[in-house]
C-alpha positions as CSV (number, residue, x, y, z in Angstrom):
1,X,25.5,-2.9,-9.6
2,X,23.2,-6.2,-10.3
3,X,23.9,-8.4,-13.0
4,X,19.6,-8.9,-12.7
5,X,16.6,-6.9,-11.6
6,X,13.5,-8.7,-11.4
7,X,10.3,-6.4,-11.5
8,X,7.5,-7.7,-9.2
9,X,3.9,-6.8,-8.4
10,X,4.0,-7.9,-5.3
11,X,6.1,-10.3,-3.1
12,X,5.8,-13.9,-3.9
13,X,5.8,-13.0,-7.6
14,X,9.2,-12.6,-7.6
15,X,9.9,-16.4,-6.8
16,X,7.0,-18.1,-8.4
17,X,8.6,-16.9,-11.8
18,X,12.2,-16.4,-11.4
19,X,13.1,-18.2,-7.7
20,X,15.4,-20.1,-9.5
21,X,17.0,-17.8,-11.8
22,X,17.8,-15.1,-8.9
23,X,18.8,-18.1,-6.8
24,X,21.6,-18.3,-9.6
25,X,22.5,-15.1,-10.4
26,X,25.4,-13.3,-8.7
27,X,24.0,-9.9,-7.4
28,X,20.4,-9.8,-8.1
29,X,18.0,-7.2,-6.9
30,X,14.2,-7.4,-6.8
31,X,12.2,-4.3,-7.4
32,X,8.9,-4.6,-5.6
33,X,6.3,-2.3,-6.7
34,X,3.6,-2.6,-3.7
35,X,4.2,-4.1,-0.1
36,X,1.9,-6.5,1.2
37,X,-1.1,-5.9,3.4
38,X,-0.2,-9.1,4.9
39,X,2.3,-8.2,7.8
40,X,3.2,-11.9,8.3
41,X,5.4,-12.3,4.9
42,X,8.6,-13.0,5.5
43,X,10.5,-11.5,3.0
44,X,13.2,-11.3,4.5
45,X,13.8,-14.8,5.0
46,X,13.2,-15.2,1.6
47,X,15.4,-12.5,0.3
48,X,18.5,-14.1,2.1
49,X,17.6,-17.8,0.7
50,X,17.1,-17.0,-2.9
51,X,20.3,-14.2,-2.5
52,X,18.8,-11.2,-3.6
53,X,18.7,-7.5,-2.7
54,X,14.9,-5.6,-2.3
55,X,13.3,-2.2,-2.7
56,X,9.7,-1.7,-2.4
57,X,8.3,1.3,-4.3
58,X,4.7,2.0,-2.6
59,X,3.3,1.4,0.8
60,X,0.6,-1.4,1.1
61,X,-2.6,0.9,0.8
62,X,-1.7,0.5,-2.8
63,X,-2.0,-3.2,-3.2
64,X,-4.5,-4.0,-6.0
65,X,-5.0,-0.2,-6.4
66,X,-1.9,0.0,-9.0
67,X,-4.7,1.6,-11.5
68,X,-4.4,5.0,-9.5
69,X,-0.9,5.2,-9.3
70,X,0.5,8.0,-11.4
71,X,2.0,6.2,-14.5
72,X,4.7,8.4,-15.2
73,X,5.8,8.4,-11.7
74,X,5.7,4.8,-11.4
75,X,8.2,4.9,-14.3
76,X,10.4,7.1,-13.2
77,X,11.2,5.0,-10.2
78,X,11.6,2.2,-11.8
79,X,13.9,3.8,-14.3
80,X,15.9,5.1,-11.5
81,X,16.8,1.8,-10.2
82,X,17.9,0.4,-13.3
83,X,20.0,3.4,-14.3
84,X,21.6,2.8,-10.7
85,X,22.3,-1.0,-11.0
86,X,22.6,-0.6,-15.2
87,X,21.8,-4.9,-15.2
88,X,22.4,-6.8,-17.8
89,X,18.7,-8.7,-17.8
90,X,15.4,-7.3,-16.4
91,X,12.7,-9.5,-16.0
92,X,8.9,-8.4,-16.0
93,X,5.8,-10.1,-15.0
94,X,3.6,-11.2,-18.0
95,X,0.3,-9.5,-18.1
96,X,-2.7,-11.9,-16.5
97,X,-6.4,-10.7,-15.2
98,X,-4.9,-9.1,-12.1
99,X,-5.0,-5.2,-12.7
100,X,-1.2,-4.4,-10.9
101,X,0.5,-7.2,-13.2
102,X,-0.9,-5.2,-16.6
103,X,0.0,-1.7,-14.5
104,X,3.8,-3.4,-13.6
105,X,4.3,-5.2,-17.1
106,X,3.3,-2.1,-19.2
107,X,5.4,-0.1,-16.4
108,X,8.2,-2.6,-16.9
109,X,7.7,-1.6,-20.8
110,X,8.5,1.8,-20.8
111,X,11.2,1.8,-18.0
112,X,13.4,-0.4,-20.4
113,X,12.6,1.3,-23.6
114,X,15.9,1.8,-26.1
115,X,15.1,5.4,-24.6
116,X,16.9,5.6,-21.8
117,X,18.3,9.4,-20.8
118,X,20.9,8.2,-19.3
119,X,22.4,6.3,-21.7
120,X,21.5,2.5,-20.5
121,X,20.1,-0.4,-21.7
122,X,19.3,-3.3,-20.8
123,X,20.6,-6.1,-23.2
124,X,17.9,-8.2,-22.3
125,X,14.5,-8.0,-21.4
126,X,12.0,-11.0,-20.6
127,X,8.4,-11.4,-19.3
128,X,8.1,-13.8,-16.9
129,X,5.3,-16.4,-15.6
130,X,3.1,-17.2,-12.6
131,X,-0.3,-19.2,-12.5
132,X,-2.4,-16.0,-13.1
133,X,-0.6,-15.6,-16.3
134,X,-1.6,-18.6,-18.0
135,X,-5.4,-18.0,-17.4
136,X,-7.2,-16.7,-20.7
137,X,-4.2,-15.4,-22.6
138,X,-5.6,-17.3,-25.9
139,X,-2.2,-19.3,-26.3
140,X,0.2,-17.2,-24.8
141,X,2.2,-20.2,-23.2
142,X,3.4,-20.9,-27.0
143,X,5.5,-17.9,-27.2
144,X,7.3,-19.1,-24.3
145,X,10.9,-18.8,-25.8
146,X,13.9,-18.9,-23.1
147,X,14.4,-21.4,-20.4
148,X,16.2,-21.8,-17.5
149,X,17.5,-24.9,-16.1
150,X,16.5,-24.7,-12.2
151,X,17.6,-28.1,-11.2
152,X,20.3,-27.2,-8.9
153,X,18.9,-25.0,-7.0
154,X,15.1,-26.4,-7.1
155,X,15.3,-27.0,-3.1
156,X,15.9,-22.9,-2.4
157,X,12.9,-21.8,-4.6
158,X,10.8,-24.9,-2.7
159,X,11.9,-23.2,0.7
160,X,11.2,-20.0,-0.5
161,X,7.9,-20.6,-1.8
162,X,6.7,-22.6,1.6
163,X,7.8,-19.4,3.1
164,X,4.9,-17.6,1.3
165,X,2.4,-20.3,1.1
166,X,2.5,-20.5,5.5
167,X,1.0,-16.4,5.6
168,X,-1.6,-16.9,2.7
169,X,-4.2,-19.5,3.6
170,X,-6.4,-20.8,0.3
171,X,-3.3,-20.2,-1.9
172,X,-3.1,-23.2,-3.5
173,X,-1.6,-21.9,-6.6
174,X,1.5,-21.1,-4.7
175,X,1.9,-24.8,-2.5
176,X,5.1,-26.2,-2.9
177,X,4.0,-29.3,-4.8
178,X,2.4,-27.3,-7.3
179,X,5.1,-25.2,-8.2
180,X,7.6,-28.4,-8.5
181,X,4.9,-29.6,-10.8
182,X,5.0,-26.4,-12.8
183,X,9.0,-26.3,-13.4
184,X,8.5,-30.4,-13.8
185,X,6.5,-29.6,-16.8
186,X,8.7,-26.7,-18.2
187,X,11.7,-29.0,-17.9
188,X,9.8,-31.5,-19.8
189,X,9.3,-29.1,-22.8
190,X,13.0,-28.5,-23.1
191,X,14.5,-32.1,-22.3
192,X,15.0,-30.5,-18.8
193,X,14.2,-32.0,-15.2
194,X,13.2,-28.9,-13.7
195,X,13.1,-25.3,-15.5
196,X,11.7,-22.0,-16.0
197,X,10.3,-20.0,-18.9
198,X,10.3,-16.4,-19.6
199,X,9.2,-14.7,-23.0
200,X,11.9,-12.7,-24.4
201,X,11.5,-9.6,-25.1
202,X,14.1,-8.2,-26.1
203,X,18.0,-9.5,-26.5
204,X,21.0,-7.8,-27.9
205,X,23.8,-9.3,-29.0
206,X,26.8,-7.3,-27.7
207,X,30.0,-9.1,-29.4
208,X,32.8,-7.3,-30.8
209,X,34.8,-8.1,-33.1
């Protein structure tokens, strides 16, 4: 069981928007919905860095194709990961201008609906950020409501990230330097060196008394 599931479009998601949060969490587990067509990722690698467990839930023929995927089968995987590691936060990508983030976010929507048949739910639910989620969203970044502090394990999601930007030439969103830059000016919003933002969707307070 994962304290954390992080829901990803595609590999290198994953750590652009939480590499520091699933470098801190205890058992996290990253749900990736398409493999790359790029054979030269190291995932791997990355996975043992950042700590985390992977599944991947469609071959790479699929990659940017998310569109034709059937929906409700989509779902249904996804639900059936959670109901087998029953976290206690899922994180989604934001929606952006790429057509599998709006197919995994809305995706990541219903699979964590108060719904669940199987009696779980997760207490919290966020949308997370990358650079193609800050691109035409009209103001979006303002609703940015939960942050992370990253600082202590900055280097990891650094190393990480290089690991991705050496198999994806023109990628300069991705380079190092400009994701420091990014959680530099998170941090800053927040009194923070370094730190990450997510969008909360959803939070349940589960005290007893």
């Amino acid at each position: 069981m994962s304290d954390l599931v992080v829901i990803a479009p595609h590999m290198d998601d994953e750590t652009l928007g939480c590499g520091g949060v699933l470098a801190m969490a205890d058992d996290p587990m990253v749900v990736f919905v398409v493999a790359p067509t790029d054979d030269n990722v190291e995932i791997d690698q990355v996975a043992d860095i950042l700590g985390f467990r992977y599944t991947v839930l469609y071959e790479k023929e699929w990659e940017a194709r998310l569109l034709s995927v059937d929906r409700r089968e989509l779902v249904g995987r996804i639900e059936k990961v959670l109901h087998t590691e029953r976290p206690r936060e899922v994180m989604i990508p934001a929606p952006s201008y790429h057509q599998d983030h709006v197919v995994t976010f809305e995706a990541g929507i219903s699979a964590t609906r108060p719904l669940s048949r199987n009696g779980y739910i997760a207490q919290m639910v966020a949308a997370y950020e990358y650079p193609g989620s800050t691109w035409g969203f009209d103001g979006r970044e303002i609703e940015l409501n939960y942050y992370v502090d990253i600082e202590s394990v900055r280097d990891l999601k650094l190393k990480a990230v290089s690991l991705y930007q050496s198999s994806q030439f023109g990628r300069e969103v991705i380079a190092p330097d400009v994701v420091d830059a990014w959680a530099t000016l998170r941090g800053s919003s927040v009194g923070l060196q370094y730190a990450e933002a997510f969008r909360i969707l959803r939070l349940v307070n589960a005290r007893r008394s």
